[in-house]
N, CA, C and O atoms as a DFTB+ gen file, in Angstrom:
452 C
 N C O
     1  1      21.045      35.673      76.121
     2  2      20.997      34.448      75.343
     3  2      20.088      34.691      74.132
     4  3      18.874      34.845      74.267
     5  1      20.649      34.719      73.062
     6  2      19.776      34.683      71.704
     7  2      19.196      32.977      71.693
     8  3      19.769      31.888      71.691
     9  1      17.397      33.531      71.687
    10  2      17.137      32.126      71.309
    11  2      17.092      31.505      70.100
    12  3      17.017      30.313      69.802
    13  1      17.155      32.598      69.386
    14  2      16.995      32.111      67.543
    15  2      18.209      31.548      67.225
    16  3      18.190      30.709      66.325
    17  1      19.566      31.883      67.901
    18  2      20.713      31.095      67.673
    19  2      20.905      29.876      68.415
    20  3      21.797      29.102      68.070
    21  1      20.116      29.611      69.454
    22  2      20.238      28.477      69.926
    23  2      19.017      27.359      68.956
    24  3      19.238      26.221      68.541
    25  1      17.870      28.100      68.834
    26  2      17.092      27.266      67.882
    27  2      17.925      26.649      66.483
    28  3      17.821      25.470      66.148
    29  1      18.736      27.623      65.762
    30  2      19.292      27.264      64.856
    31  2      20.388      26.612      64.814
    32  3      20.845      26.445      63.684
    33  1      21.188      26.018      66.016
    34  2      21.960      25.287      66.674
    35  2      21.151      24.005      66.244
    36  3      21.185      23.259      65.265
    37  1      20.410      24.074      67.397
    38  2      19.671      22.864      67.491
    39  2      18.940      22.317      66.272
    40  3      18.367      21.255      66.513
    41  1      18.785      22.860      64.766
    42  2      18.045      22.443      63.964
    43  2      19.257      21.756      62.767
    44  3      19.172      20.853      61.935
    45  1      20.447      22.758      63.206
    46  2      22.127      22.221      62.275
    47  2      21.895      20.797      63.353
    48  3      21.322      20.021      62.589
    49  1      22.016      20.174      64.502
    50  2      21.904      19.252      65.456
    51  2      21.230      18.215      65.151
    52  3      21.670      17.102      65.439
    53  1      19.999      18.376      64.493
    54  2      18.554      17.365      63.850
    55  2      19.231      17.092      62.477
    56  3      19.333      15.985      61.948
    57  1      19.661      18.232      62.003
    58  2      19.545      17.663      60.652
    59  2      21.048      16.867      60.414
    60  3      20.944      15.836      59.749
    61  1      22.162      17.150      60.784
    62  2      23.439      16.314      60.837
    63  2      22.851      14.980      60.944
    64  3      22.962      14.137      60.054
    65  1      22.078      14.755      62.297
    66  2      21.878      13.379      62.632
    67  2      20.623      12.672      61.747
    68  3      20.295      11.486      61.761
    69  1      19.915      13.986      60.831
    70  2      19.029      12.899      60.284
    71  2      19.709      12.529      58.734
    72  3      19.292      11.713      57.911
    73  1      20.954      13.469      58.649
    74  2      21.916      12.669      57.436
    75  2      22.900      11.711      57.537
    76  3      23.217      11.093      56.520
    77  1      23.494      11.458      58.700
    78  2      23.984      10.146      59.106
    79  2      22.821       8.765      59.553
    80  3      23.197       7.693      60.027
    81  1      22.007       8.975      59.387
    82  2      20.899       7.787      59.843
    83  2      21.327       6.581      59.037
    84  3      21.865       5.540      59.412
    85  1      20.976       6.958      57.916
    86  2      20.704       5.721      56.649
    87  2      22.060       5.291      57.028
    88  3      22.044       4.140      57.464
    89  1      23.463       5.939      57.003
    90  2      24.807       4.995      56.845
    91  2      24.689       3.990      58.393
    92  3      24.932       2.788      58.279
    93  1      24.339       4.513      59.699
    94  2      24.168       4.037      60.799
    95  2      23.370       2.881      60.483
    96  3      23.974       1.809      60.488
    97  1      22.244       2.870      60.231
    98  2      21.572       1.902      60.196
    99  2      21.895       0.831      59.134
   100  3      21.452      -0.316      59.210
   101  1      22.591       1.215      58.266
   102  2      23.408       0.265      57.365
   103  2      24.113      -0.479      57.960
   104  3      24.123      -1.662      57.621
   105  1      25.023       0.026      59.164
   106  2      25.544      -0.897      60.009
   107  2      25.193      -1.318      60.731
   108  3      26.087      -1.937      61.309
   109  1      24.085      -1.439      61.287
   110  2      23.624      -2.264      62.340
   111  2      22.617      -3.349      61.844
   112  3      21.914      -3.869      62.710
   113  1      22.472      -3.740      60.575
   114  2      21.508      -4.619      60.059
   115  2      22.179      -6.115      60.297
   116  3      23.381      -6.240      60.536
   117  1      21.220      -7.294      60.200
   118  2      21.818      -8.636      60.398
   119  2      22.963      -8.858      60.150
   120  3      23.290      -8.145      59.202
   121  1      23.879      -9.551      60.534
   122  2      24.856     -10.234      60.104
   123  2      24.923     -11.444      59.446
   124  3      24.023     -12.150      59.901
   125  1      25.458     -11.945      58.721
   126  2      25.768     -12.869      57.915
   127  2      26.385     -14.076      58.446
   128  3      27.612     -14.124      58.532
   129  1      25.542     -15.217      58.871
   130  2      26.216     -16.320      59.894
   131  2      26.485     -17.583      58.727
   132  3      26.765     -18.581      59.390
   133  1      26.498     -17.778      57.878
   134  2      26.664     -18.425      56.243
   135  2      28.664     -18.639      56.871
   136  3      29.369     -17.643      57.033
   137  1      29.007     -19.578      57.029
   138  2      30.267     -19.576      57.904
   139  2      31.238     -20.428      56.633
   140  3      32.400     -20.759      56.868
   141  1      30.591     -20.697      55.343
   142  2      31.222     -20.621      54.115
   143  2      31.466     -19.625      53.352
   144  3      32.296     -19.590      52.443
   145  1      30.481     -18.473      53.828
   146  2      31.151     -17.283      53.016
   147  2      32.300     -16.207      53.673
   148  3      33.179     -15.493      53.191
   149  1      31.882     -16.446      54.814
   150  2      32.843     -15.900      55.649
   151  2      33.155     -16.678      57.156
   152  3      32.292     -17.363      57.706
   153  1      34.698     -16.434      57.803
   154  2      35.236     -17.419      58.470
   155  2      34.877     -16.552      60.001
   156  3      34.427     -15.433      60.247
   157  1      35.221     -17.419      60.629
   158  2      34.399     -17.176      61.922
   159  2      34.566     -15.984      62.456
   160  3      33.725     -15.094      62.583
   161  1      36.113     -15.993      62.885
   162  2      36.652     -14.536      62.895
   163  2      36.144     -13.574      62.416
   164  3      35.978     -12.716      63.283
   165  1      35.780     -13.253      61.385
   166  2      35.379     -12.297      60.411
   167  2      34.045     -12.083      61.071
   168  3      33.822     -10.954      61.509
   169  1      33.020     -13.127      61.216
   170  2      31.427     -13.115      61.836
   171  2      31.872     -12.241      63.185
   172  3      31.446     -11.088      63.249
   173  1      32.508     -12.619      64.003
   174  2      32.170     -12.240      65.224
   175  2      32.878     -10.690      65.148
   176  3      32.227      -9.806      65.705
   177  1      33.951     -10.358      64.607
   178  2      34.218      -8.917      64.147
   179  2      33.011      -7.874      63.607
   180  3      32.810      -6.705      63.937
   181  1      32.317      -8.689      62.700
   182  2      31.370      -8.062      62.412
   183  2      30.074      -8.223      62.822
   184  3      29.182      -7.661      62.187
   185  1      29.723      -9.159      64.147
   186  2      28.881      -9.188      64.943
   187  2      29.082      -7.745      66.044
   188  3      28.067      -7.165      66.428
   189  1      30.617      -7.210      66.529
   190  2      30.668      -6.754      67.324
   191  2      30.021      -5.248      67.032
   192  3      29.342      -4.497      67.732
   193  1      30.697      -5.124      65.274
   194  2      30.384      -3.600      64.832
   195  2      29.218      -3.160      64.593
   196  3      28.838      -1.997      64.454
   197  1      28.534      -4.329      64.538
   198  2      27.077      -4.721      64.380
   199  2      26.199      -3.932      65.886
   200  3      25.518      -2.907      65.902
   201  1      26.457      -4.625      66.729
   202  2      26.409      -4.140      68.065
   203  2      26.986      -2.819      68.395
   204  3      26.175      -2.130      69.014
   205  1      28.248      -2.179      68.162
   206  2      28.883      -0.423      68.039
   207  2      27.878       0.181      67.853
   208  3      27.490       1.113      68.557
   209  1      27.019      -0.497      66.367
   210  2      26.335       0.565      65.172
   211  2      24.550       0.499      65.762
   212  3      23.630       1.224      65.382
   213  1      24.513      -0.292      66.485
   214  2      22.842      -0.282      67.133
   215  2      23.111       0.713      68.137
   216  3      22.368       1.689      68.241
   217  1      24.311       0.519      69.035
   218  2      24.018       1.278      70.339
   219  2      24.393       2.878      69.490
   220  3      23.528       3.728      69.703
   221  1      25.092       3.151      68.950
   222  2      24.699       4.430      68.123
   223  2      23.572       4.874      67.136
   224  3      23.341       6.041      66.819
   225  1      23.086       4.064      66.816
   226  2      21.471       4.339      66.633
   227  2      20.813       4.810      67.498
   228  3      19.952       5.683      67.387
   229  1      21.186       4.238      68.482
   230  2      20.158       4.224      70.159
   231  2      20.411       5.631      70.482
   232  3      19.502       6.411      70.768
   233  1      21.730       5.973      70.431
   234  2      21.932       7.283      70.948
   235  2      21.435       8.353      70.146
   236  3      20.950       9.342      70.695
   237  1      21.509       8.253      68.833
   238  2      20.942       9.316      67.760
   239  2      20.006       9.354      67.892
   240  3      19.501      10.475      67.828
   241  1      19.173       8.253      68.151
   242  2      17.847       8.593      68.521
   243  2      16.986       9.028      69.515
   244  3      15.875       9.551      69.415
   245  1      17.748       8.699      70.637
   246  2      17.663       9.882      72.342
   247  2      18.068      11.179      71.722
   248  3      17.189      12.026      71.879
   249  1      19.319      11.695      70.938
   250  2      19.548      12.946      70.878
   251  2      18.414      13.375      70.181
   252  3      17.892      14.448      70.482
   253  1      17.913      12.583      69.178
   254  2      16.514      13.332      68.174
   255  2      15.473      13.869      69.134
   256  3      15.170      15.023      69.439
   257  1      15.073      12.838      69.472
   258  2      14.103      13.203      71.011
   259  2      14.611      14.398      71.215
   260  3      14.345      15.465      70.663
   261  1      15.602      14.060      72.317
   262  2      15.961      15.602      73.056
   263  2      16.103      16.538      72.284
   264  3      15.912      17.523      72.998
   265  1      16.361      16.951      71.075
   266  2      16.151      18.020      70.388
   267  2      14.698      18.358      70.268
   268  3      14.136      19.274      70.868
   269  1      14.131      17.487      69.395
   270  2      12.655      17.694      69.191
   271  2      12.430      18.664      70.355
   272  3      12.324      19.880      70.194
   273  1      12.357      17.964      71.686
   274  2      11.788      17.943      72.857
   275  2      12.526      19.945      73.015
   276  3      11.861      20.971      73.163
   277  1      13.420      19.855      72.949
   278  2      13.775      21.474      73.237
   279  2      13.853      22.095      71.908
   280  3      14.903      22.737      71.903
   281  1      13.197      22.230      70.669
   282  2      12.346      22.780      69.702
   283  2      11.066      23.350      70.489
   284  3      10.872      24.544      70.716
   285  1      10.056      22.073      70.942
   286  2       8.850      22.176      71.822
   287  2       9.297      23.422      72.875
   288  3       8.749      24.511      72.703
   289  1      10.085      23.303      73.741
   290  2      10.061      23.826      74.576
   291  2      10.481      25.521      74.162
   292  3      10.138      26.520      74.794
   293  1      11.304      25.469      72.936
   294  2      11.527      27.104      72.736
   295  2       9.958      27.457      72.189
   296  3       9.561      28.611      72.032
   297  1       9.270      26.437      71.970
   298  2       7.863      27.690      70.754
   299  2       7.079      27.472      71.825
   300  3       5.937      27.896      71.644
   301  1       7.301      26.861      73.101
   302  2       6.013      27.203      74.321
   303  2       6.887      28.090      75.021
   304  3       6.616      27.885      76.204
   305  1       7.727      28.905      74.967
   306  2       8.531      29.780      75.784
   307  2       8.813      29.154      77.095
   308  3       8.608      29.797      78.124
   309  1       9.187      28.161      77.124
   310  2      10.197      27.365      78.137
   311  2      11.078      26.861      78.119
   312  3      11.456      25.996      78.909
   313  1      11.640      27.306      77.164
   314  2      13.191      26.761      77.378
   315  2      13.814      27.906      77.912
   316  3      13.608      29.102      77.706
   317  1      15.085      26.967      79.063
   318  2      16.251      27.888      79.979
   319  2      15.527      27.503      81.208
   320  3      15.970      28.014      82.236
   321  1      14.091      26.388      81.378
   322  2      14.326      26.752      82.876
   323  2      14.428      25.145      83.072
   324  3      14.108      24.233      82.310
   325  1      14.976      25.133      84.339
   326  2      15.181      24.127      85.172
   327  2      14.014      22.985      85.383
   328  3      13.042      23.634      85.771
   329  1      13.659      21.670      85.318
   330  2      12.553      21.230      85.086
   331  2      12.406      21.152      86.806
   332  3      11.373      21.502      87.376
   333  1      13.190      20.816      87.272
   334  2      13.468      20.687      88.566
   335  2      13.142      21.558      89.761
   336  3      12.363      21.407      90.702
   337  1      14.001      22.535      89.416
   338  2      13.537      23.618      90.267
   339  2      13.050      25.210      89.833
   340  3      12.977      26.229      90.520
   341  1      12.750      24.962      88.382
   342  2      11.956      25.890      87.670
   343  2      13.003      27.531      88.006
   344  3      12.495      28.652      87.991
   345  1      14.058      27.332      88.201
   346  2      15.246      28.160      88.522
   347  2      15.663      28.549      86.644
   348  3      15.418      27.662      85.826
   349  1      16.183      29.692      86.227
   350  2      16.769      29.941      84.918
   351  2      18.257      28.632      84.946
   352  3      18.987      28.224      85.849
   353  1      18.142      28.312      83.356
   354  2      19.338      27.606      83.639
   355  2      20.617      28.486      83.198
   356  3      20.247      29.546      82.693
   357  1      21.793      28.366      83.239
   358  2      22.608      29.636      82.635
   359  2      22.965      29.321      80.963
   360  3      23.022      28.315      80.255
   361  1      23.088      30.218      80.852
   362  2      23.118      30.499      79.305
   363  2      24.012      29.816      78.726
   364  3      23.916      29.259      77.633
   365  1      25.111      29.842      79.599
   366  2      26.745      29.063      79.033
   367  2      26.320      27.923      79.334
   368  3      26.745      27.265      78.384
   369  1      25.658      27.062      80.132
   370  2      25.203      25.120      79.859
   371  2      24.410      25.366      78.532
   372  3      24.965      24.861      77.556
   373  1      23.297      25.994      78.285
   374  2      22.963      25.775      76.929
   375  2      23.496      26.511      76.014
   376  3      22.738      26.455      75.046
   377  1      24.453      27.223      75.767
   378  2      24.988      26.932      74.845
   379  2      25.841      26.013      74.336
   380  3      26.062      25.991      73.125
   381  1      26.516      25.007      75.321
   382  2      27.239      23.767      75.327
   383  2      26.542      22.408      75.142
   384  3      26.928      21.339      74.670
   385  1      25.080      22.927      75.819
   386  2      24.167      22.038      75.598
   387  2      22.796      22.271      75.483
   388  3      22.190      21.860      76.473
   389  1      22.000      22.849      74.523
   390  2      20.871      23.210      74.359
   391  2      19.855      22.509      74.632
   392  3      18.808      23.107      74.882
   393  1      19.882      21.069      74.659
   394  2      19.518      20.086      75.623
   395  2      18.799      19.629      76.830
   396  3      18.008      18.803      77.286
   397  1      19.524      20.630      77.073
   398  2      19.726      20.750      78.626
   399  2      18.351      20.702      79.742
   400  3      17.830      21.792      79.979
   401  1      17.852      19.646      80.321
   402  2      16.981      19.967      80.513
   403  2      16.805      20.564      82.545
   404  3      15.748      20.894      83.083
   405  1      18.333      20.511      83.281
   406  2      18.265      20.973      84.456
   407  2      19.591      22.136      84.379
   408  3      20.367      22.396      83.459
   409  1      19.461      22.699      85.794
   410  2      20.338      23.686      85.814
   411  2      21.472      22.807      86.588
   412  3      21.224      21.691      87.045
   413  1      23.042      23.587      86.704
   414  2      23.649      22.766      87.188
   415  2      23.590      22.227      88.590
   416  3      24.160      21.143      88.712
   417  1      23.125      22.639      89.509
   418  2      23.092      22.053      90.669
   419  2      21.921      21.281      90.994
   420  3      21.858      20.415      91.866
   421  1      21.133      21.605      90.338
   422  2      19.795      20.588      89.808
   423  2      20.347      19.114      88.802
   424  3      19.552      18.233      88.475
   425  1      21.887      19.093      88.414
   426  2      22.197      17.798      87.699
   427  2      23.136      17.367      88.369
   428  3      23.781      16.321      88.306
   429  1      23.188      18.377      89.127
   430  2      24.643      18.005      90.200
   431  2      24.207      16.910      90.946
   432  3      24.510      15.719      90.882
   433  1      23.292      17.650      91.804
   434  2      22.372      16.616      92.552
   435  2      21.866      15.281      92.321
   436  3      22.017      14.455      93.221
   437  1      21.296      14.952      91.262
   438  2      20.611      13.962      90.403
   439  2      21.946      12.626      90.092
   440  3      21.894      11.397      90.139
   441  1      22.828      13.396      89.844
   442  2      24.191      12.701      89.845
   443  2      24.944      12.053      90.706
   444  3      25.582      11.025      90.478
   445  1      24.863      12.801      91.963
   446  2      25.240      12.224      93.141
   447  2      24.241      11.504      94.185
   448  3      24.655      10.963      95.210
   449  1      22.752      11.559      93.780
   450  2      21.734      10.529      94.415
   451  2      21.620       9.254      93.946
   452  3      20.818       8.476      94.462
């Protein structure tokens, strides 16, 4: 496992999501309840996308975390292990998911408890 290619994964990963921010958060700002400028229909359509565009905020911003968080962990030389059972995780989950913070039967588990 090259870690410098997984670091540089993960930094194309931060920065995608810190150039979609501003349009995200464009959509999730107040809505407009003024029911003369726009008809009801229209409010609650754009109440809903309103709501789409927060809970994708929410998520961009767990993924920021979790990146950050496995940045940290490659420059303390811990990333790849299992938080769980301190087991290597395999190379092919992080490369699918650099993320990653258990091995698979360590999420297997967690999943089915």
């Amino acid at each position: 496992m090259d870690i410098n290619e997984i670091k540089q994964k993960l930094l194309e990963m931060r920065a995608q999501l810190q150039n979609t921010a501003s349009t995200r958060g464009q959509s999730a700002q107040v809505v407009e309840l003024d029911q003369s400028k726009v008809g009801r229909l229209s409010r609650i359509d754009a109440m809903q996308s309103q709501e789409i565009a927060k809970a994708s905020v929410a998520r961009s911003d767990r993924a920021l975390i979790q990146i950050a968080a496995a940045l940290e962990r490659i420059e303390n030389d811990e990333f790849g292990v299992c938080q769980h059972c301190d087991q290597a995780i395999a190379p092919q989950r992080l490369q699918v998911d650099p993320t990653a913070l258990l091995c698979i039967a360590c999420a297997s588990a967690a999943e089915n408890s």
